[in-house]
Every structure is written in structure tokens, then in C-alpha cells.
C-alpha positions in Angstrom: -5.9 7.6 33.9 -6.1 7.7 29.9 -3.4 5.6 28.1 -1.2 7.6 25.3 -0.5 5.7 22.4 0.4 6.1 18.5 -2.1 4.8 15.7 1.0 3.2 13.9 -0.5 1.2 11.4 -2.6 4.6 9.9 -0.1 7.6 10.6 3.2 5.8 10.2 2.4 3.2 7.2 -1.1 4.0 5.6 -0.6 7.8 5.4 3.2 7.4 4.4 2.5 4.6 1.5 -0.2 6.9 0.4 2.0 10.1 0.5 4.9 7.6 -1.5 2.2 6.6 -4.1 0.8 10.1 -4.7 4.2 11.5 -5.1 5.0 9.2 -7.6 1.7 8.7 -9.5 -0.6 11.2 -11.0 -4.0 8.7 -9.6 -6.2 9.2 -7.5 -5.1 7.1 -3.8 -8.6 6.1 -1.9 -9.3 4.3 1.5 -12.9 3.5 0.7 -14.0 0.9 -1.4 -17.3 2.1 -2.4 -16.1 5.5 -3.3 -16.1 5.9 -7.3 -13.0 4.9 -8.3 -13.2 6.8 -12.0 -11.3 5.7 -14.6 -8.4 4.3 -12.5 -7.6 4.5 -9.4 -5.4 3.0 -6.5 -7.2 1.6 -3.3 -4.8 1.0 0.3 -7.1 -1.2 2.6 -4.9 -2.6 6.0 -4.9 -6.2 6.4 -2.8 -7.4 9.4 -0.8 -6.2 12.0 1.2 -8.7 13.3 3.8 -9.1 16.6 7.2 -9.6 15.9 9.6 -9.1 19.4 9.9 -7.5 22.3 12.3 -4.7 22.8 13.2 -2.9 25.9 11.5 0.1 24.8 8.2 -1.9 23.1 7.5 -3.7 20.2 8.8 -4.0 16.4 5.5 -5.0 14.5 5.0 -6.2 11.0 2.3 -4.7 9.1 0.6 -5.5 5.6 -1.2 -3.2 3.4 -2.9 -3.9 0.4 -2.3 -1.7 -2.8 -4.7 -2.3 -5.1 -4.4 -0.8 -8.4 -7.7 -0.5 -11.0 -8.2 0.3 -14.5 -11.6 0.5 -16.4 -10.7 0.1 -20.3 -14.2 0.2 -21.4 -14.3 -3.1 -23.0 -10.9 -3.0 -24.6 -8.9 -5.7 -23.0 -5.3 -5.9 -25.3 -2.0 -7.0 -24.8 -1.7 -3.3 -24.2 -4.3 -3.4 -21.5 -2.2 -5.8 -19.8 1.1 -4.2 -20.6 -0.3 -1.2 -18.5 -1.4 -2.6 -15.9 2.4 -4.9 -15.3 3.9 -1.4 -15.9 2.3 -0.5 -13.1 2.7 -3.1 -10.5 6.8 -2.9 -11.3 7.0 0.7 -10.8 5.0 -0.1 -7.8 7.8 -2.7 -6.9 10.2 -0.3 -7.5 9.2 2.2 -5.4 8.5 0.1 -2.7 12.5 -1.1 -2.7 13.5 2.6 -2.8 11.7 3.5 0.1 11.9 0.4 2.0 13.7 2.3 4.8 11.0 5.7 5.3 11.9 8.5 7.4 10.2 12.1 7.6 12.0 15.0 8.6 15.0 12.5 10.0 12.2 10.2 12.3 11.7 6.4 11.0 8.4 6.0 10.2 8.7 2.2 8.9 11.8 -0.3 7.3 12.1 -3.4 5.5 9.3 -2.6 3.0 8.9 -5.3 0.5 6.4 -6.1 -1.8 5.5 -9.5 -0.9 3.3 -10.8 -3.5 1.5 -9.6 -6.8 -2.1 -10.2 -8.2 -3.2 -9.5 -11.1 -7.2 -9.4 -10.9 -10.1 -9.1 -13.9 -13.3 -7.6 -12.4 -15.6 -10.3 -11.8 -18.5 -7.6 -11.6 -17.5 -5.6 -14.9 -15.2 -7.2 -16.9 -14.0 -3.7 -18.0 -12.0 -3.8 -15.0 -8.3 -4.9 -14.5 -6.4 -4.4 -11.7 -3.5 -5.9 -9.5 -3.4 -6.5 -5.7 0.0 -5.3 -4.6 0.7 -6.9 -0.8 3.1 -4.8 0.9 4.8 -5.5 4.6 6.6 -3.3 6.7 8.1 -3.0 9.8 7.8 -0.4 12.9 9.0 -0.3 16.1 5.9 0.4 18.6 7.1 2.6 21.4 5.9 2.3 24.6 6.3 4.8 27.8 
């Protein structure tokens, strides 16, 4: 007999950070890291899914996602540049905090979202490139029946 389960860390946080990013932003929002990534661009890559307890009706797992945001300014790295691309990571901090408890249509889909840590990166291939890693955990309760 087939087991039923739920593909938590994609339908509940992947697919719900990218629906909270898109809403806000007017970027594209990409899973692949080879696609062309145009001017700028935000990329969500998984990167753990951890056990946190037992609970009589399955498990409450912390996840982390990466949000990594990329702009190419051609060459024209100013204060400016830089302003940008911190405007960006604390709007991204905000709307982390606002949604740090997400529910659709009245069902929890994740809590205690937090943006964990910020990175701001230079391209090491094209310099053009600037970009912050945004590390983002969340928590979900894993139901099991």
C-alpha cells in the first residue's frame, strides 16, 4: 500500500514565499539558477529542512529558504547601486515580519517566519552583479495520518 503525504517544504513554504514576494514586487521570482535572470531578478532555492518535535498528530519542522535578490547595473556600481539593493533586503525584512504567521483561505500554511540573516553579495563572475542572500526560516507542523 502507497503512503499519502504532503510535499511541505514546496506547496506550503516555496510556493507561498514566492506568491508573498510576487505580490509585493514587480520582479521576476525563479527556481532555476541557470534560467536568465534579466536585468534583476529574485531566485528561492531550499536549503534545509530540519526536525523540531514530536506532536501527537506529527511533526512541527523548521525549514530555510534562501531569497536571493540580483541586480545587473551594467558597470555602474554607486552608492545608489547599493542604496537599491539595502532597499530591497529591508522591504524583504518587512514583509517577512508581516507574514510571519501565513494562512490561505483560513489553513496555516507556515509561522514564526523570520529573516535570519542578510548577505550582501558582488558577482564574482560579472562584477555588474549585486545581489543579497536573504535566509529565511519557517515553521510547519507535518501532519501525519
Amino acid at each position: 500500500m502507497a503512503i499519502t503525504y504532503e510535499n511541505v517544504i514546496f506547496d506550503r513554504v516555496i510556493d507561498n514565499l514566492h506568491t508573498i514576494i510576487a505580490d509585493e514586487f514587480s520582479i521576476p521570482v525563479l527556481y532555476d539558477q541557470f534560467a536568465e535572470r534579466g536585468n534583476q531578478s529574485f531566485l528561492i532555492t531550499p536549503v534545509s529542512d530540519e526536525y523540531e518535535e514530536e506532536i501527537n498528530i506529527g511533526q512541527v519542522r523548521h525549514y530555510t529558504v534562501n531569497v536571493n535578490y540580483q541586480i545587473d547595473f551594467a558597470g555602474n556600481y554607486t552608492k545608489n547601486s547599493l542604496k537599491q539593493v539595502a532597499m530591497v533586503a529591508e522591504r524583504m525584512k518587512r514583509l517577512i515580519y508581516n507574514n510571519r504567521n501565513y494562512s490561505v483561505s483560513g489553513t496555516r500554511q507556515f509561522y514564526n517566519a523570520v529573516v535570519e540573516n542578510i548577505d550582501y553579495v558582488r558577482g564574482e563572475d560579472s562584477p555588474d552583479l549585486l545581489g543579497v542572500d536573504i535566509v529565511t526560516t519557517v515553521s510547519a507542523m507535518e501532519i501525519v495520518s
